[in-house]
N, C-alpha and C positions, 0 to 999 in steps of 0.2 A: 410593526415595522411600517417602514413607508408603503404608499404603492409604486415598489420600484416597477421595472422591464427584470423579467426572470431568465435567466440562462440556465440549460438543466447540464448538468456535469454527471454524470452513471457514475455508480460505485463503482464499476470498471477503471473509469480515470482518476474516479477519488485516491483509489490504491495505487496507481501508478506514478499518482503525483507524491502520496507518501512514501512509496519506496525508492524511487529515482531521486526526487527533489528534498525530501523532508529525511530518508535515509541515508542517502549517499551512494544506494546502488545503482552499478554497472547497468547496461539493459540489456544482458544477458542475465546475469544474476536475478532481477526482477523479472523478466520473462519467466527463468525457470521458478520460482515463489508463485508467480501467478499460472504457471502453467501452459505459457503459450510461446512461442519461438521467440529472439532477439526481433526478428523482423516487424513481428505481430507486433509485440511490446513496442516497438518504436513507431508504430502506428496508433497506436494506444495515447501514447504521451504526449505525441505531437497534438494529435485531436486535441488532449484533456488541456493542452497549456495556452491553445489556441481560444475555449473556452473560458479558463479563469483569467488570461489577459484584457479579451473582450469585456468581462466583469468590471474588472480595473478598472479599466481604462475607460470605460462608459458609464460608470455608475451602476450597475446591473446587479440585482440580486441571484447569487448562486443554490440555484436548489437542484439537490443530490437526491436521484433515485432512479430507478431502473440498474439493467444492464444486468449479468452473470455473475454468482453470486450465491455461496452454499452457510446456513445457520449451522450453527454449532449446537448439537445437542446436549442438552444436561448429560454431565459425568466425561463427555469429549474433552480430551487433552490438547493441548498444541505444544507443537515440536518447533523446538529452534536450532539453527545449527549458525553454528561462529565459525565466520572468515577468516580470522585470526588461525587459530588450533582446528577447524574440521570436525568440533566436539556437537554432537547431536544430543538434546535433552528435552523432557518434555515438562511443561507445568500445567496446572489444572486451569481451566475456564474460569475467568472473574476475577483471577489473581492480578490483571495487570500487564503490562511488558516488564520483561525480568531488566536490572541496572546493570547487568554483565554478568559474560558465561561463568557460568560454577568451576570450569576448568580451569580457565588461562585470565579473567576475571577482566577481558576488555568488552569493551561495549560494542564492537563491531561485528555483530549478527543480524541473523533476517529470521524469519518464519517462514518453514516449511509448508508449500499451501498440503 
């Protein structure tokens, strides 16, 4: 890559920007997936959009790292639960994001942090 100017964005805002901006959720709903208040979360987002505009708009290389932040263990499941129907389901690690709930079969879900 070039030798851009780098701006660091934390996983913290990397998730915030995919669940508010890239998911469609609420920032209550994404607070509660990430585990911290509506308020929190709207502190969260604003920082993170403030950084990848900066990028944009200046040319600036985005690099992701730091901030709060748990791995998944081999054999650890993740739980999703769908907006639509309220249906809680879990798939195994490595499989993917699931195309829609096994219930109700829309695609308007989140993950349980």
């Amino acid at each position: 890559m070039f030798d851009l100017e780098e701006v660091q964005l934390t996983i913290d805002a990397m998730e915030s920007i995919r669940l508010a901006d890239l998911m469609g959720m609420t920032h209550e709903e994404a607070g509660r997936q990430m585990g911290v208040s509506r308020a929190t979360f709207g502190r969260i987002i604003e920082s993170a959009r403030a950084v990848v505009a900066d990028a944009i708009i200046n040319g600036k290389a985005v690099k992701v790292e730091g901030g709060n932040y748990k791995v998944m263990k081999q054999g650890d499941q993740r739980v999703f639960k769908c907006i639509h129907c309220d249906h809680d389901w879990k798939e195994p690690r490595g499989t993917g994001r699931p195309d829609a709930c096994p219930e109700c079969h829309e695609n308007n879900f989140y993950r349980l942090a």
